[in-house]
N, C-alpha and C positions, 0 to 999 in steps of 0.2 A: 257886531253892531257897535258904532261908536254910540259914547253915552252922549246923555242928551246935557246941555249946560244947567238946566236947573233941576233939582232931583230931591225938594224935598222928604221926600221918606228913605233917601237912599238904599234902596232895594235893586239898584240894578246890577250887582252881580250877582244876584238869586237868581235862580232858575225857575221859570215860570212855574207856577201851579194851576192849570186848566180843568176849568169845568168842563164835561161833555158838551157843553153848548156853545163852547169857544174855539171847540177845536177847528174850526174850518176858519176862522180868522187870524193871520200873520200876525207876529207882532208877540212879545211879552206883556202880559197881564196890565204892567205898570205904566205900557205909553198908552193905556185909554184912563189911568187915573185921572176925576175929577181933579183930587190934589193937590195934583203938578202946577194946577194954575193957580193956587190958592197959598196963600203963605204958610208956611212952615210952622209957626207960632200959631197955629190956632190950633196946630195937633199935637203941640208937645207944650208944657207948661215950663215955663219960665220959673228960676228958682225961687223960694219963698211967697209963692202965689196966695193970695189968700184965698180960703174956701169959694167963695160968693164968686170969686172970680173965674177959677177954676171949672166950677158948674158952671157958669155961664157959655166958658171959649168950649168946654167938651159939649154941651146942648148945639154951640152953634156949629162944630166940626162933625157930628154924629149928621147933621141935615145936609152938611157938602156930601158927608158917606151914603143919605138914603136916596141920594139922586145918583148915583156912581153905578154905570154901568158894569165896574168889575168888583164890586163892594163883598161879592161871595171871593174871591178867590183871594184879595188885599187881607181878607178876615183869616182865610186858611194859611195864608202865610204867616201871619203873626201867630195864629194857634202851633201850627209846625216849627218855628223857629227856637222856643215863643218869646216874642219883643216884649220885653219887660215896662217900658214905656211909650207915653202916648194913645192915640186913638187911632185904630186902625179899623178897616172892615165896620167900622161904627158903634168898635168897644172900647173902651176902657181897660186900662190893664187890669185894673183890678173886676171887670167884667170877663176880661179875658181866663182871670185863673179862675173864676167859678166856673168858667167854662170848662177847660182843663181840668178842674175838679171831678167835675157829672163825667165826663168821657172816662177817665181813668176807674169811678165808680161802678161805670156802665160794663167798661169792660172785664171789671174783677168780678164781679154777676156773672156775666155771658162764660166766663170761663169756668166758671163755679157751678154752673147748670149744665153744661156740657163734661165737667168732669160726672157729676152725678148722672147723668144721663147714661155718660160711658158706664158706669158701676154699674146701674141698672140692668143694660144691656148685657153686660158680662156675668151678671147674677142671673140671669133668667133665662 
């Protein structure tokens, strides 16, 4: 695939990550990015932003994210990488690691019930 000239979020030498509901449509994830037609700077902040400011451009980047028809798997990619910056999938980084958070939570539980589970079984 040649890359496309403009590629805001530069993600194209990642390898797509597809929903089940995508699988029948060609193409990597990124060339249906709303995005791509959308300036670069409203997803990444600019250095010494002030707060006021900051909420504002992620409020307006989060609403180019809730109309993006690929906004689950642009989210899963930043979760799998995980992009430390910007807005992606219509988080925040710092949404993004409480994300990362619960899931690592999640799975030290599921592992923790399942080892008990095993003891049980092998007790009885």
């Amino acid at each position: 695939m040649l890359p496309m000239p403009h590629q805001p979020l530069q993600v194209a030498a990642v390898p797509p990550q597809r929903s089940p509901a995508r699988e029948v449509q060609a193409g990597p994830w990124h060339t249906e990015a709303v995005c791509r037609r959308d300036e670069a700077g409203l997803f990444f902040a600019p250095s010494k932003e002030p707060t006021a400011a900051r909420l504002a451009r992620e409020e307006a980047a989060k609403r180019v994210c809730g109309r993006c028809p690929v906004m689950v798997d642009c989210r899963e990619h930043a979760l799998l990488q995980p992009e430390p910056y910007g807005v992606w999938g219509g988080l925040t980084a710092a949404e993004r690691r409480v994300v990362l958070a619960r899931r690592r939570r999640r799975e030290v539980e599921l592992r923790n019930a399942a080892s008990a589970a095993g003891r049980i079984a092998a007790a009885g």
